[in-house]
VOKE-686249 format. One record per atom (N, C-alpha, C, O): x, y, z; residue number from 1; atom name; residue in one letter. Coordinates in Angstrom, 1 decimal. Last residue first. Layout:
(atom (X Y Z) NUM CA a),
...
// end
This chain:
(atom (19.1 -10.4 7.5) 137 N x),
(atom (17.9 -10.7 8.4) 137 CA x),
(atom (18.4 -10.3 10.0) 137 C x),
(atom (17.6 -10.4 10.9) 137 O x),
(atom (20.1 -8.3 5.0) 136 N x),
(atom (20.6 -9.3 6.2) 136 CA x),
(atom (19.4 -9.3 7.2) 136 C x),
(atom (18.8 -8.3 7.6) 136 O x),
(atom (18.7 -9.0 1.9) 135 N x),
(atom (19.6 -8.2 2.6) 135 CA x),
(atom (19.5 -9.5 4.0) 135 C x),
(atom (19.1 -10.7 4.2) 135 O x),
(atom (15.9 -11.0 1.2) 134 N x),
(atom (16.8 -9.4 0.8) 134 CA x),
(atom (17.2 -9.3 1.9) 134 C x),
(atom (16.4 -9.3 2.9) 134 O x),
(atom (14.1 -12.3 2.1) 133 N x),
(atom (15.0 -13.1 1.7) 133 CA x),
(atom (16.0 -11.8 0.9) 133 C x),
(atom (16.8 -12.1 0.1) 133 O x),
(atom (11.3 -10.4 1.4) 132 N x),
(atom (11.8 -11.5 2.1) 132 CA x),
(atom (12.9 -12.0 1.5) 132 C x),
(atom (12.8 -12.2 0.3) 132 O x),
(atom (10.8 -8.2 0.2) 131 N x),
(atom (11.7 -7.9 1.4) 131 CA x),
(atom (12.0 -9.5 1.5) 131 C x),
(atom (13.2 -9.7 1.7) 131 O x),
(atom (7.4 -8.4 -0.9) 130 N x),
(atom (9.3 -8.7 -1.7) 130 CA x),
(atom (10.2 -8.7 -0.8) 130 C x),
(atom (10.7 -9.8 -1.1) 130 O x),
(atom (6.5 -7.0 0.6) 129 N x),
(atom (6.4 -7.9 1.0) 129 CA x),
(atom (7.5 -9.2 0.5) 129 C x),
(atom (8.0 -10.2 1.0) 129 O x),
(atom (6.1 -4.3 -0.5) 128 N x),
(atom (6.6 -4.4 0.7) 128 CA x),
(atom (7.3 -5.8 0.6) 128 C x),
(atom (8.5 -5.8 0.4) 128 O x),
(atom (5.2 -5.3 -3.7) 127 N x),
(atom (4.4 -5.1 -2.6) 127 CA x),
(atom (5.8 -5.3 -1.9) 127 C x),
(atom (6.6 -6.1 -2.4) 127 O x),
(atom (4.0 -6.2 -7.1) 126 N x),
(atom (5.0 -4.8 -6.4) 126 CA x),
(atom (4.4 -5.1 -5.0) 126 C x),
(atom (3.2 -5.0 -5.0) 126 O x),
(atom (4.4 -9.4 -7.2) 125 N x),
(atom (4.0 -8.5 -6.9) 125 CA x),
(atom (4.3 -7.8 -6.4) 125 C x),
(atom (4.9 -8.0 -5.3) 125 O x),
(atom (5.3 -12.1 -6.2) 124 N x),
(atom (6.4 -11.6 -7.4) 124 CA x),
(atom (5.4 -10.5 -7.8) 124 C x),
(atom (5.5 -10.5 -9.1) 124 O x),
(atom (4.5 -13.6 -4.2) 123 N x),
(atom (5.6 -13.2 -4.3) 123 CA x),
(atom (6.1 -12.2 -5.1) 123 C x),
(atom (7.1 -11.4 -4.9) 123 O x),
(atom (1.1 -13.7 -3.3) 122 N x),
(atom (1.7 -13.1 -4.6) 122 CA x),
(atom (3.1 -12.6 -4.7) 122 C x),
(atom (3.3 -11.5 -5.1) 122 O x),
(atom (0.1 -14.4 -1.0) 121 N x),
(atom (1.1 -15.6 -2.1) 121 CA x),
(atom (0.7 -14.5 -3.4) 121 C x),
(atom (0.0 -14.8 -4.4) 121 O x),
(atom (0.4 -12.5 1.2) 120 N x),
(atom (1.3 -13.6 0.8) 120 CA x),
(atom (1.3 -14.7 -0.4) 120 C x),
(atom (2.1 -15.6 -0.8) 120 O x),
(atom (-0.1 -9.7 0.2) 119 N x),
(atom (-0.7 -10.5 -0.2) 119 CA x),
(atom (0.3 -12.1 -0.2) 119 C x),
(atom (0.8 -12.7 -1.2) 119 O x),
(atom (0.8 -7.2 2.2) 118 N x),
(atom (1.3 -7.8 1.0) 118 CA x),
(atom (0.0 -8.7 1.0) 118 C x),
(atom (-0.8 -8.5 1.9) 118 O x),
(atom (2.1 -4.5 4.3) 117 N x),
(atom (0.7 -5.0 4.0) 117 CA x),
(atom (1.1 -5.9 2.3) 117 C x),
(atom (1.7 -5.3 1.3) 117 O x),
(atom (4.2 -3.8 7.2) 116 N x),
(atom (4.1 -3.8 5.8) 116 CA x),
(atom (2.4 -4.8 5.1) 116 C x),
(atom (1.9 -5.7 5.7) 116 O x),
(atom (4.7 -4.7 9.9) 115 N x),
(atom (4.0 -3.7 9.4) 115 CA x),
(atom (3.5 -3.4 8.0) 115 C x),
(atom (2.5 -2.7 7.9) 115 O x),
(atom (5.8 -7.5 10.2) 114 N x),
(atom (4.6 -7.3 10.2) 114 CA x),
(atom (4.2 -5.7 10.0) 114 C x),
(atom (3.0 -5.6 10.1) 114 O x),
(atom (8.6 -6.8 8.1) 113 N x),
(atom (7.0 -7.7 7.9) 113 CA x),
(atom (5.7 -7.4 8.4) 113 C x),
(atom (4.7 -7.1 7.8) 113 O x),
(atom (9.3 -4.8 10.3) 112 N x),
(atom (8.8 -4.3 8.9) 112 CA x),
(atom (7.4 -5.6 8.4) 112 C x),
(atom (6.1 -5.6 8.4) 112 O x),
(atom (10.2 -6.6 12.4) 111 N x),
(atom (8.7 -5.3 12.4) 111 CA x),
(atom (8.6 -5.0 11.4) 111 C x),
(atom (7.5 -4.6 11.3) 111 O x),
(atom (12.0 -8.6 10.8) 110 N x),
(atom (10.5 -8.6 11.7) 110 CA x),
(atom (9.3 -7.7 11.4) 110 C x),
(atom (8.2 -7.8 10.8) 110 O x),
(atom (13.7 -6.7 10.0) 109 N x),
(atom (13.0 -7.1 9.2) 109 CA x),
(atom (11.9 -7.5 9.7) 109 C x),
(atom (10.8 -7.1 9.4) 109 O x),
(atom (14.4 -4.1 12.9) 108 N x),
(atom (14.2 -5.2 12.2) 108 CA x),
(atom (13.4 -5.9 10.9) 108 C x),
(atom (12.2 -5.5 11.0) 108 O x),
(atom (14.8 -0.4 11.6) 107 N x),
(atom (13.9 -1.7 12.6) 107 CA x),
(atom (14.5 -3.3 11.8) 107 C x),
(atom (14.8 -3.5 10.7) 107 O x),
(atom (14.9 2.6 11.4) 106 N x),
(atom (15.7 1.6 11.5) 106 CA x),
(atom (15.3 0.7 12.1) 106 C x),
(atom (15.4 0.7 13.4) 106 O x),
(atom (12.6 5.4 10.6) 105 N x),
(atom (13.6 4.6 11.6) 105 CA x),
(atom (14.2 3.4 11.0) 105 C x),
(atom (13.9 3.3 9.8) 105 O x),
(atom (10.6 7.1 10.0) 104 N x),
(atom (11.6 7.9 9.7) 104 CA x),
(atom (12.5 6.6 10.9) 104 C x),
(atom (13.0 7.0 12.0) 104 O x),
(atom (7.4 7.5 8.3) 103 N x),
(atom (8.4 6.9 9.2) 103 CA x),
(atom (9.5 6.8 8.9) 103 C x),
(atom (9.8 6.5 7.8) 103 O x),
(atom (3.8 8.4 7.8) 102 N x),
(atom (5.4 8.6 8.1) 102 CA x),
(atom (6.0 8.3 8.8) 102 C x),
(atom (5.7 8.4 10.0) 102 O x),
(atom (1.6 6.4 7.2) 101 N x),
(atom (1.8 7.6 8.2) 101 CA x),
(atom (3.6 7.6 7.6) 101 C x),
(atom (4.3 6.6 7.2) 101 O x),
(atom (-0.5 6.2 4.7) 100 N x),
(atom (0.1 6.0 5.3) 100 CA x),
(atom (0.7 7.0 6.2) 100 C x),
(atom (0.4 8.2 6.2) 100 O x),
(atom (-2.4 6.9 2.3) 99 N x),
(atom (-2.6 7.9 3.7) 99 CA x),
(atom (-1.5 6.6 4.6) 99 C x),
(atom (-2.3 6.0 5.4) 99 O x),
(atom (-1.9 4.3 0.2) 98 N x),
(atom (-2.6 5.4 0.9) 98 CA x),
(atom (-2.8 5.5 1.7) 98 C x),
(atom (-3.3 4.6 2.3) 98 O x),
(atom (1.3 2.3 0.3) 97 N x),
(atom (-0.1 2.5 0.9) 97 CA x),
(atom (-0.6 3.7 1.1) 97 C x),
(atom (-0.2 4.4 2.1) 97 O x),
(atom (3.4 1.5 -1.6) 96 N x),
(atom (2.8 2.9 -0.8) 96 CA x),
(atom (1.6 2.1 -0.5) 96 C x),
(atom (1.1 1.3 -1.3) 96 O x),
(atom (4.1 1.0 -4.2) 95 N x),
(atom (4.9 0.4 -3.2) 95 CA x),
(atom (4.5 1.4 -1.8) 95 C x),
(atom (5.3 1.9 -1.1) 95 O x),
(atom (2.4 1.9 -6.2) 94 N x),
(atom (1.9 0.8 -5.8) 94 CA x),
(atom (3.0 0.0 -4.5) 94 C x),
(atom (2.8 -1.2 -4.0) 94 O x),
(atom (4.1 3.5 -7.5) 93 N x),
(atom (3.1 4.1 -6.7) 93 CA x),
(atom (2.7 3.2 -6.1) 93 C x),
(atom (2.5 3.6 -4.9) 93 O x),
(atom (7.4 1.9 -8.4) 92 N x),
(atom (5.6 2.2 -9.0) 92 CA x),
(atom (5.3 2.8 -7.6) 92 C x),
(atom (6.1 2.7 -6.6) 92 O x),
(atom (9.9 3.7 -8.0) 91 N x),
(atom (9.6 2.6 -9.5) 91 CA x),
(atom (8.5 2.4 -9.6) 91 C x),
(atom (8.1 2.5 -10.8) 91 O x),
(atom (10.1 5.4 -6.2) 90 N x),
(atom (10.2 5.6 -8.0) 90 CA x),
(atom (10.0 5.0 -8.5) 90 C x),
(atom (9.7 5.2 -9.7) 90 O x),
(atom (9.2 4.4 -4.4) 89 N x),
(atom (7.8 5.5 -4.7) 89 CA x),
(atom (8.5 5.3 -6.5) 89 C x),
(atom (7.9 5.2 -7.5) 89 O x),
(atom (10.7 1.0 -3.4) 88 N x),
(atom (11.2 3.0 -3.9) 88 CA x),
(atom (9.6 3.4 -4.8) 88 C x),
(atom (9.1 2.7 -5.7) 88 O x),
(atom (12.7 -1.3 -2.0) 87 N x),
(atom (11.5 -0.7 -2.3) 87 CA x),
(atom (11.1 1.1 -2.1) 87 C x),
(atom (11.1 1.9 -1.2) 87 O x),
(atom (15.4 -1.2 -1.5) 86 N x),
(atom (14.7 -1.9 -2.2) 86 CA x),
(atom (13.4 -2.1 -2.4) 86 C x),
(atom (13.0 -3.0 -3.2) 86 O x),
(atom (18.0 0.8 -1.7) 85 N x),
(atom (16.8 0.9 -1.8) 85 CA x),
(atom (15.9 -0.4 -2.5) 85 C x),
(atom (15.7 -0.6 -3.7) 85 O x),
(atom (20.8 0.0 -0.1) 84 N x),
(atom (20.3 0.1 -1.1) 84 CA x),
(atom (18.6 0.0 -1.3) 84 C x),
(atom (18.0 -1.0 -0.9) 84 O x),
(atom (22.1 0.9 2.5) 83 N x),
(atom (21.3 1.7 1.7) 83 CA x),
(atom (21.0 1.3 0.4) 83 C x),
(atom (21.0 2.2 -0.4) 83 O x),
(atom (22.7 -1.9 3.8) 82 N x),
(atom (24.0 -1.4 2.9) 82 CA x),
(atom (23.5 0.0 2.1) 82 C x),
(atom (24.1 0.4 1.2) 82 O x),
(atom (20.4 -2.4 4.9) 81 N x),
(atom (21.8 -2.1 5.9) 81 CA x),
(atom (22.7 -1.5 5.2) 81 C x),
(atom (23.6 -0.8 5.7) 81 O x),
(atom (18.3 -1.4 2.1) 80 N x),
(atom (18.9 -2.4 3.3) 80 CA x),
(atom (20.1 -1.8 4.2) 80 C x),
(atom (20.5 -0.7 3.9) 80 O x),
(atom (14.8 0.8 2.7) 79 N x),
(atom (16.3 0.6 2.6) 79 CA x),
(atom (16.9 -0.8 2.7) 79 C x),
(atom (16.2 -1.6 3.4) 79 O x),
(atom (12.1 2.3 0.7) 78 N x),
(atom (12.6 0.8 2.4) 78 CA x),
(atom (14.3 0.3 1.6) 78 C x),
(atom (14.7 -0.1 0.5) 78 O x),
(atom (10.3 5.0 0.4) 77 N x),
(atom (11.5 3.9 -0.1) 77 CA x),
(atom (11.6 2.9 1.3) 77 C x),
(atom (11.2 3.0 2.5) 77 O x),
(atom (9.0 8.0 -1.1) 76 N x),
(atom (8.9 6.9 0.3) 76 CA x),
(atom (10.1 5.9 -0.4) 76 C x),
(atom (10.5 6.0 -1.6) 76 O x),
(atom (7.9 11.3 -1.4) 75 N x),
(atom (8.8 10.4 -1.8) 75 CA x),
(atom (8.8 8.9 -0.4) 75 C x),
(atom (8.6 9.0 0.8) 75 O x),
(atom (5.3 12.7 -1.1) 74 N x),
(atom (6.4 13.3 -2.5) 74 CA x),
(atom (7.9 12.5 -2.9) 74 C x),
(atom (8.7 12.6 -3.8) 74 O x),
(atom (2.3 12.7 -1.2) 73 N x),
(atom (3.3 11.7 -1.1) 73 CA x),
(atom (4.3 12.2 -2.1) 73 C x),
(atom (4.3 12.2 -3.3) 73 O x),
(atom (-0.6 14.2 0.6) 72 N x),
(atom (0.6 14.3 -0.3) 72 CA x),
(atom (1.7 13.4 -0.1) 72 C x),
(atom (2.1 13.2 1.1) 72 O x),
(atom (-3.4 13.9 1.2) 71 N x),
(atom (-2.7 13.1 1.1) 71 CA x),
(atom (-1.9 13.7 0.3) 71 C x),
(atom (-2.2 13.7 -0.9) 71 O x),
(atom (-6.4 16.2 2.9) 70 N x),
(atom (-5.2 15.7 1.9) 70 CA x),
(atom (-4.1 15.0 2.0) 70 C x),
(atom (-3.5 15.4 3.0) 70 O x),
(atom (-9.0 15.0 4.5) 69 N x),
(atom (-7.6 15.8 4.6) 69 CA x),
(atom (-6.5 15.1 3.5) 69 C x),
(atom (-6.0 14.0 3.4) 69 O x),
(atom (-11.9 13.8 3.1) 68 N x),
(atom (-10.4 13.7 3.9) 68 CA x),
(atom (-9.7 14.6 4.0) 68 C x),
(atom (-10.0 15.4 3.0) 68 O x),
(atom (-15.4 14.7 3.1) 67 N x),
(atom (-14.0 14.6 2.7) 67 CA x),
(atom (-12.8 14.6 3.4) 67 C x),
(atom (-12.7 15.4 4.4) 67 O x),
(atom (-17.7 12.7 5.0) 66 N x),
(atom (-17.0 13.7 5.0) 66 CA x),
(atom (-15.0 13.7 4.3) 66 C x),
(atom (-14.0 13.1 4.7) 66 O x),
(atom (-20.6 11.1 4.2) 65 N x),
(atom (-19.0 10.7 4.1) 65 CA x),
(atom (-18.7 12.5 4.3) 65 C x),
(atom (-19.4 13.4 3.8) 65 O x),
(atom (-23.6 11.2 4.0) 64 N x),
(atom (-23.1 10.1 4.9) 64 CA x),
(atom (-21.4 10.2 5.1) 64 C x),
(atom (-20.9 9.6 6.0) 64 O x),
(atom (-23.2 14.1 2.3) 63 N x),
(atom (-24.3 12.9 3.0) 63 CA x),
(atom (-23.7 12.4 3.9) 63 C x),
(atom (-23.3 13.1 4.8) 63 O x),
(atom (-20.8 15.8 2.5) 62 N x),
(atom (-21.1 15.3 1.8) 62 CA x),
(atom (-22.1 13.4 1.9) 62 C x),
(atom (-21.8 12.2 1.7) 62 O x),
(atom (-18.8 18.1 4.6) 61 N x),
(atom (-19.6 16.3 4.4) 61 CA x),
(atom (-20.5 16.2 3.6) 61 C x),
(atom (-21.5 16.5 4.2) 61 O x),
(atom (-15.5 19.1 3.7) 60 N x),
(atom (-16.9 19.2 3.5) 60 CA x),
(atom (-17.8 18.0 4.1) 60 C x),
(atom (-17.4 16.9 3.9) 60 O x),
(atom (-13.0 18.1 4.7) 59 N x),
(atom (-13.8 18.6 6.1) 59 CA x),
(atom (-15.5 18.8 5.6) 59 C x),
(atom (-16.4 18.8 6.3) 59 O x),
(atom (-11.8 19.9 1.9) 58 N x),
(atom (-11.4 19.1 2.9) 58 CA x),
(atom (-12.6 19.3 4.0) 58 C x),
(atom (-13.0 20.4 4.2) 58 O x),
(atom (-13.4 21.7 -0.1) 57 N x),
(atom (-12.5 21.3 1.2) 57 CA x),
(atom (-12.4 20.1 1.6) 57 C x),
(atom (-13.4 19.4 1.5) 57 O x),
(atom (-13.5 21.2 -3.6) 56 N x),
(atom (-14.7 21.3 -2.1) 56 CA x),
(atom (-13.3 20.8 -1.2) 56 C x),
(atom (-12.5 19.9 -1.5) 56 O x),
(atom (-13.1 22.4 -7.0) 55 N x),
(atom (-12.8 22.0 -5.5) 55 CA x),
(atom (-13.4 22.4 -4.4) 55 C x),
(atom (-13.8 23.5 -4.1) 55 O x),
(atom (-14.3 21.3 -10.0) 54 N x),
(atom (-14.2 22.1 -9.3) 54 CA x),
(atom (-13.4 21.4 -7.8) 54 C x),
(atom (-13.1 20.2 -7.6) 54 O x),
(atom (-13.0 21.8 -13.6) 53 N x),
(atom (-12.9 21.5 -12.1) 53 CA x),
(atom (-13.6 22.1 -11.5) 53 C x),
(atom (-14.0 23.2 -12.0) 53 O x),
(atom (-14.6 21.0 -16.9) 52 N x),
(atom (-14.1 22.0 -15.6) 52 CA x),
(atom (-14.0 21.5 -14.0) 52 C x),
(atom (-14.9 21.0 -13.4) 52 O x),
(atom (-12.9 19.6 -19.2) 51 N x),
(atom (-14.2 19.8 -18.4) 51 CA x),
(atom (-13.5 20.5 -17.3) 51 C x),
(atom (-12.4 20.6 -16.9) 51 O x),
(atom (-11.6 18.2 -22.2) 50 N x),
(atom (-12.0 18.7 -21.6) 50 CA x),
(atom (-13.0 19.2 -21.0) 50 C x),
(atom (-14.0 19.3 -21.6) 50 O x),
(atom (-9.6 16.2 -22.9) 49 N x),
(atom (-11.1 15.8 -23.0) 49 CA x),
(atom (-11.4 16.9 -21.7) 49 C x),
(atom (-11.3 16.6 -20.5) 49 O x),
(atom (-6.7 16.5 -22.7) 48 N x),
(atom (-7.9 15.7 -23.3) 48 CA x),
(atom (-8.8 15.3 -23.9) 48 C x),
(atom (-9.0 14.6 -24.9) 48 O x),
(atom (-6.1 18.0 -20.7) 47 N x),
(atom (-5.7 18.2 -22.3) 47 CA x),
(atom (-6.6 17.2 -22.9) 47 C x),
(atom (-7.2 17.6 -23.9) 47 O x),
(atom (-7.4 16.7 -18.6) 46 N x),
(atom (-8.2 17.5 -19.2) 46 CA x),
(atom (-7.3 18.2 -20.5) 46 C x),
(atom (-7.9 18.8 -21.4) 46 O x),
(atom (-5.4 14.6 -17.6) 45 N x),
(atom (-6.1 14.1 -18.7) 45 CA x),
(atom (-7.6 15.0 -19.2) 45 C x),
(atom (-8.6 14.6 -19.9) 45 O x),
(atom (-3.8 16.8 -16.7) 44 N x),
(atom (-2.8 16.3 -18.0) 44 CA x),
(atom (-4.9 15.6 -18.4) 44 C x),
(atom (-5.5 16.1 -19.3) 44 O x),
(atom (-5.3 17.8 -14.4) 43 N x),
(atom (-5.0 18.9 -15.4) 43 CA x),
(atom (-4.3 17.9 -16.9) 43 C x),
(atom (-4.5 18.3 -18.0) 43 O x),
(atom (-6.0 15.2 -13.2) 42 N x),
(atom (-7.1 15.8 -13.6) 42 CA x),
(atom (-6.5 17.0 -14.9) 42 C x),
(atom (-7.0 17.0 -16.0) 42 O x),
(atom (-3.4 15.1 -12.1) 41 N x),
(atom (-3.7 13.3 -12.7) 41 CA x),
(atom (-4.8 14.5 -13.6) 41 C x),
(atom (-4.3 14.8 -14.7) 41 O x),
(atom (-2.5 17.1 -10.4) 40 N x),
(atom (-2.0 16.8 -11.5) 40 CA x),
(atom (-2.6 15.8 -12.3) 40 C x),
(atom (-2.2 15.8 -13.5) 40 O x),
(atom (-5.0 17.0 -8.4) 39 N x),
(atom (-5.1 18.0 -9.6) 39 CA x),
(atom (-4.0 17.2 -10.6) 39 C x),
(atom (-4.5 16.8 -11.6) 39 O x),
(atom (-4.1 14.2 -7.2) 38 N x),
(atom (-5.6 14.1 -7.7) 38 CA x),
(atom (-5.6 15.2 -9.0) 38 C x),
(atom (-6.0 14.9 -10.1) 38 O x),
(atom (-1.8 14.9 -6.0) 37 N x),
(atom (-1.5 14.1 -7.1) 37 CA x),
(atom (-2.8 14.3 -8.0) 37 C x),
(atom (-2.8 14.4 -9.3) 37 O x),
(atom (-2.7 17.1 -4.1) 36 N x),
(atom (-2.1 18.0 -5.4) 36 CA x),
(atom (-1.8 16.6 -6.5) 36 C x),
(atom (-1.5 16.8 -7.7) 36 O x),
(atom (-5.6 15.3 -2.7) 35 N x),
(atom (-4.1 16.5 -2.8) 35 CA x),
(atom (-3.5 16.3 -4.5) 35 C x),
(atom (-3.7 15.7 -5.6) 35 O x),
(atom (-7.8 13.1 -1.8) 34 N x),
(atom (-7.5 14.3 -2.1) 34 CA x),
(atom (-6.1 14.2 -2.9) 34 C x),
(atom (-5.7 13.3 -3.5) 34 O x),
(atom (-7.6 10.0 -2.8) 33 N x),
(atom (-8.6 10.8 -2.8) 33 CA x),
(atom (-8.7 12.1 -3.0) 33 C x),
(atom (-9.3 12.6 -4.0) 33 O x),
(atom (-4.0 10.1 -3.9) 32 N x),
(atom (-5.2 9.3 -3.1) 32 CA x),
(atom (-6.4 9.9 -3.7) 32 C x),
(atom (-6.5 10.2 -4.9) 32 O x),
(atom (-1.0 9.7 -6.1) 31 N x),
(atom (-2.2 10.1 -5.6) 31 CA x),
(atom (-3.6 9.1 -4.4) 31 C x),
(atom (-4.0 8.0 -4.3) 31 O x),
(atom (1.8 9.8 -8.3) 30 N x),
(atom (1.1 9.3 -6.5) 30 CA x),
(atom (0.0 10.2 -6.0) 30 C x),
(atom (0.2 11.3 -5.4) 30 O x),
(atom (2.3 9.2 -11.3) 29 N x),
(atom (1.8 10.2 -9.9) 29 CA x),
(atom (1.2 9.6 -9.1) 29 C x),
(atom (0.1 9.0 -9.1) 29 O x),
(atom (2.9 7.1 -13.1) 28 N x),
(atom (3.3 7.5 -12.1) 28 CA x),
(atom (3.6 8.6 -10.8) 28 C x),
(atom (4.5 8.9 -10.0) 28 O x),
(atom (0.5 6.8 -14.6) 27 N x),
(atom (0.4 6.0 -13.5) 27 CA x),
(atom (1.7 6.4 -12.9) 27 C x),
(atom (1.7 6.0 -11.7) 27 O x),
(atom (0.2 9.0 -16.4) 26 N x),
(atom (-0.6 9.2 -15.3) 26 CA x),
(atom (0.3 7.8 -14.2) 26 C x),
(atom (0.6 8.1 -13.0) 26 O x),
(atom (1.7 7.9 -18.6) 25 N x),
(atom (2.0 9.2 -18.2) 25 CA x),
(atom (1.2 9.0 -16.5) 25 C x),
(atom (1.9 8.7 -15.5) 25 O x),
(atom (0.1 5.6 -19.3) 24 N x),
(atom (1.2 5.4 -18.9) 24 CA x),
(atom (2.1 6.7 -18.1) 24 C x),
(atom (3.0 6.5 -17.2) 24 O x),
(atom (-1.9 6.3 -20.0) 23 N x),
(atom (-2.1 5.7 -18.8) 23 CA x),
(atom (-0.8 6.2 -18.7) 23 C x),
(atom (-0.6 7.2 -18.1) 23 O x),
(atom (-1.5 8.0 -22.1) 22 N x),
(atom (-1.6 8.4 -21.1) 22 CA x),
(atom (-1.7 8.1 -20.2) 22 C x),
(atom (-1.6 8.9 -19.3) 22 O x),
(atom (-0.7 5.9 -23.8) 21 N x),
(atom (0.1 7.2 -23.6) 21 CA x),
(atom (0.0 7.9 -22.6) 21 C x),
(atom (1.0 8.4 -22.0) 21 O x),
(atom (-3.7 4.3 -24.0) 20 N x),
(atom (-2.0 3.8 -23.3) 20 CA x),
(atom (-1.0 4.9 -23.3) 20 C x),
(atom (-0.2 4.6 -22.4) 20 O x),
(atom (-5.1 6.5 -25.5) 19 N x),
(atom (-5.2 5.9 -24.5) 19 CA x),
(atom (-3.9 5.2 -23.2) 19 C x),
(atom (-3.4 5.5 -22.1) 19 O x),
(atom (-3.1 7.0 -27.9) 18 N x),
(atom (-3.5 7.5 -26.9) 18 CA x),
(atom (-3.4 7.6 -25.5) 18 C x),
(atom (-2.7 8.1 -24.7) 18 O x),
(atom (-3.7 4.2 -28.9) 17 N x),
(atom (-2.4 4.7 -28.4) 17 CA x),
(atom (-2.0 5.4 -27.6) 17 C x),
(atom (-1.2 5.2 -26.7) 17 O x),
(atom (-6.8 4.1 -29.2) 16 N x),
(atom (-6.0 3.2 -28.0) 16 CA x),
(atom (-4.4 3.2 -27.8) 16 C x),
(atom (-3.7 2.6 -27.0) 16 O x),
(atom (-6.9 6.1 -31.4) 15 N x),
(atom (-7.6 6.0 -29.6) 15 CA x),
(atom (-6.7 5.9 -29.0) 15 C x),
(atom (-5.9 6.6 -28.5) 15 O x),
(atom (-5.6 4.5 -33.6) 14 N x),
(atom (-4.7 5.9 -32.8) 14 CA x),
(atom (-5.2 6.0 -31.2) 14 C x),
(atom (-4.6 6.1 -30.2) 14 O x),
(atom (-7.2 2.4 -33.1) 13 N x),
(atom (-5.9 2.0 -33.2) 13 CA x),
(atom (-5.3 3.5 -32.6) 13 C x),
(atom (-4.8 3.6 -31.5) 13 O x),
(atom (-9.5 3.6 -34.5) 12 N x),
(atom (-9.9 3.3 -33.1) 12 CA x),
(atom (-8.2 2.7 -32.4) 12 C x),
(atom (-8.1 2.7 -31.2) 12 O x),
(atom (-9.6 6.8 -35.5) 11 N x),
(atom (-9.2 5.3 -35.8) 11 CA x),
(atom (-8.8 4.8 -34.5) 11 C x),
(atom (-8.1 5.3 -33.6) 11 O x),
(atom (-11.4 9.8 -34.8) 10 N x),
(atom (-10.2 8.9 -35.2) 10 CA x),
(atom (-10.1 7.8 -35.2) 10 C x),
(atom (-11.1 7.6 -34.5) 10 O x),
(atom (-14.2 11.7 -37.3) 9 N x),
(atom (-13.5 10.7 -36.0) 9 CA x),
(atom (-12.0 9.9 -35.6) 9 C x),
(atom (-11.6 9.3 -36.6) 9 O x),
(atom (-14.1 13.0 -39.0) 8 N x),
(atom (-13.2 13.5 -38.2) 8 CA x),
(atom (-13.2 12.6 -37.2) 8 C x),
(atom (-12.4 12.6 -36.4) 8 O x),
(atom (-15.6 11.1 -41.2) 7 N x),
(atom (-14.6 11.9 -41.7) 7 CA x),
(atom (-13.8 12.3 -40.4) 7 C x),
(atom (-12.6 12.0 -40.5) 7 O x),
(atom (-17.6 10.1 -39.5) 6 N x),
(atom (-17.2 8.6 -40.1) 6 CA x),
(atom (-15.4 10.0 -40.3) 6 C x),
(atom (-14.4 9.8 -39.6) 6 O x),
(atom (-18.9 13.0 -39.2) 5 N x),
(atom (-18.5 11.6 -38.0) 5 CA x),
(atom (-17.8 10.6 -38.2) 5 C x),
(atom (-17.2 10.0 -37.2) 5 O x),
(atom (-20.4 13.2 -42.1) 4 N x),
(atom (-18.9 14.3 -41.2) 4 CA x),
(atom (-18.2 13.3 -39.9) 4 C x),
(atom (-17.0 13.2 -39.7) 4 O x),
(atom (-20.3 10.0 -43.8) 3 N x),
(atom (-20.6 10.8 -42.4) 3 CA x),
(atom (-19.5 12.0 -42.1) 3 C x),
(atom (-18.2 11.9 -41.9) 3 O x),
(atom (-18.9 10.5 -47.4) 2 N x),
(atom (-18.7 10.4 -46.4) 2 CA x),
(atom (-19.8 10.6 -45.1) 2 C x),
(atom (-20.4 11.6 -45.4) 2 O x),
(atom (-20.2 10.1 -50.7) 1 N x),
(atom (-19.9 11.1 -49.7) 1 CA x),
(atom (-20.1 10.4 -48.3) 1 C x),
(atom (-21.1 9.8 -48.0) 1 O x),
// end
């Protein structure tokens, strides 16, 4: 005779399918600290493993730190001259910087470089920083 525990537990192989099922689901909502990415990420992995929310404002302070004003990101991208989108929210979350500000213009590659935040020697990393040597300088 079996552990009831050994009997309903799952196989550590299904777990980890799971597991990757869901990262995979989750990583592409765009989220920060606050806003509506944080509930979506929280409602899919309380099918889960479930527990109860709660929500504190924006503005609460909480010891030393006062919570942020929510971050909603519903779409961002970096165009070339010809509109082709070469860096797009659709392909990872990781082409964003949290709480970024909004920008709505047409600038030289220059000012993008220097606005954009990359890791110079990781060429071949989701980052802004790809730009180099795309489209017309």
């Amino acid at each position: 005779m079996g552990s009831i525990v050994g009997e309903l537990a799952p196989t550590s192989d299904s777990v980890g399918l799971e597991m990757y099922e869901l990262i995979e689901e989750l990583y592409s909502i765009p989220r920060s600290l606050t806003g509506e990415g944080v509930r979506e990420t929280l409602r899919r992995v309380r099918r889960q493993v479930p527990f109860q929310l709660f929500e504190v404002p924006s503005g609460t302070r909480i010891y030393d730190w006062v919570i942020p004003n929510e971050w909603n990101l519903r779409d961002a991208w970096i165009a070339d001259l010809a509109g082709d989108r070469i860096v797009d929210l659709k392909e990872s979350p990781l082409h964003v910087l949290g709480y970024s500000v909004p920008i709505r213009a047409r600038i030289p590659v220059e000012e993008l470089r220097a606005r954009a935040f990359a890791l110079p020697n990781k060429s071949e990393t989701i980052s802004p920083a790809n730009i180099a040597g795309r489209g017309p300088q």
